[in-house]
N, C-alpha and C positions, 0 to 999 in steps of 0.2 A: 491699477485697475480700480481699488477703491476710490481714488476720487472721478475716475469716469463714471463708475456707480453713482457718487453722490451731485455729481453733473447731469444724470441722467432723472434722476430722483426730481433732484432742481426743477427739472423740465416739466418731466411728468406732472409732481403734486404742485407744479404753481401754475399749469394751467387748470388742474381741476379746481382749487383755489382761488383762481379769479374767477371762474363761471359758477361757483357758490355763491360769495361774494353777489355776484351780479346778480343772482336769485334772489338778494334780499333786500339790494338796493331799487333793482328794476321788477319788482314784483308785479306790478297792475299788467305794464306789458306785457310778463310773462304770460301770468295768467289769462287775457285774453287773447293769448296765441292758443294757450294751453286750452279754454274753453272752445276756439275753436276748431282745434282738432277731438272733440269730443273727451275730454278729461273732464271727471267730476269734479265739483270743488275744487276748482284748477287754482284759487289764490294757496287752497291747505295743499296741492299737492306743489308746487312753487316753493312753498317754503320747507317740505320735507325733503323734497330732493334738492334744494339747496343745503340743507342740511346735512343730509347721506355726502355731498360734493365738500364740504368743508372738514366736516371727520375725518373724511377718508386723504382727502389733500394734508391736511395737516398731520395725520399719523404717516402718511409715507413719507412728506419733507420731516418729518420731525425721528423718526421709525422706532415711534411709539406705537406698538401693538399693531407690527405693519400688516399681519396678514384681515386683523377686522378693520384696518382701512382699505386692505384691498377688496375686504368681502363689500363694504360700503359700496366703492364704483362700482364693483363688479353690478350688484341690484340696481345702482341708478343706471347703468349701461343694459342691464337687459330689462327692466321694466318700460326705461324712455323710449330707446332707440327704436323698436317695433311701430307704436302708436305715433309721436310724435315726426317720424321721418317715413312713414308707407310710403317712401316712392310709386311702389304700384297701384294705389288708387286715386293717384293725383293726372286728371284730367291737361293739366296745362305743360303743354313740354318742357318747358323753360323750369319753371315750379317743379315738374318733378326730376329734372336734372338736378339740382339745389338739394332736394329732399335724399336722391343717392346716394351724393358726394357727403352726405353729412350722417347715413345708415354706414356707408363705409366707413368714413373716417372712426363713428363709432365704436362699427365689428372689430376696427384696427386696435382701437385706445383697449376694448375688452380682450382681445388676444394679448395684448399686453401687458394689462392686469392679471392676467390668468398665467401667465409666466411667471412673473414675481410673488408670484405663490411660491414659487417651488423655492427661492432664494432664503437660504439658511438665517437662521436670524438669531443672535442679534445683530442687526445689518451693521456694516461700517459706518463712522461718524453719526449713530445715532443718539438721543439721548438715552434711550433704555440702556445702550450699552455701558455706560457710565454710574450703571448702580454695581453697589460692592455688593459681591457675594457674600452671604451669610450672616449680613448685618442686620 
């Protein structure tokens, strides 16, 4: 079960990992999606929540202080997913089919994160678990 765990892990924080990443490489585009769905300062908010996406990826692949990488998604899942995917106020059918599938996909990724909360830690094959007690 542990390495299905850390297959699963794999999964999960390498794709929050890549779409960090991508918030810091593809920053201008983000930002003017992000300004035109009404985000303030959409270049500073791009690079924070690319940010909150790389902590939290890298604490859960790594499961280093898994549960404040889980709190990480957890905020960029409920701050983004609202504002940036309102399926409901997108006038163009197509557009807001796109917008749905990607509020759900989100709700999915945060009931997800919000499970791995409750996973005892120190998780298997992580590095925290490799410090010696009482040293």
């Amino acid at each position: 079960m542990a390495d299905l765990f850390l297959m699963g892990r794999l999964i999960f924080g390498g794709f929050f990992l890549y779409s960090g990443v991508h918030h810091f490489l593809d920053t201008a585009t983000l930002a003017q999606y992000a300004g035109a769905k009404g985000v303030p300062m959409p270049e500073v908010a791009v690079l924070l929540t690319g940010a909150l996406l790389v902590v939290g990826a890298l604490s859960i692949l790594l499961g280093i202080l898994p549960r404040l990488g889980l709190a990480c998604i957890i905020l960029f899942l409920v701050g983004v997913t609202p504002i940036m995917h309102a399926f409901w106020s997108v006038p163009d059918p197509q557009m807001r089919q796109m917008d749905m599938g990607n509020f759900m996909k989100n709700l999915a990724l945060l009931g997800g994160a919000m499970m791995m909360l409750m996973i005892p830690t120190p998780w298997a094959y992580s590095v925290e678990r490799r410090r010696v007690v009482g040293a």
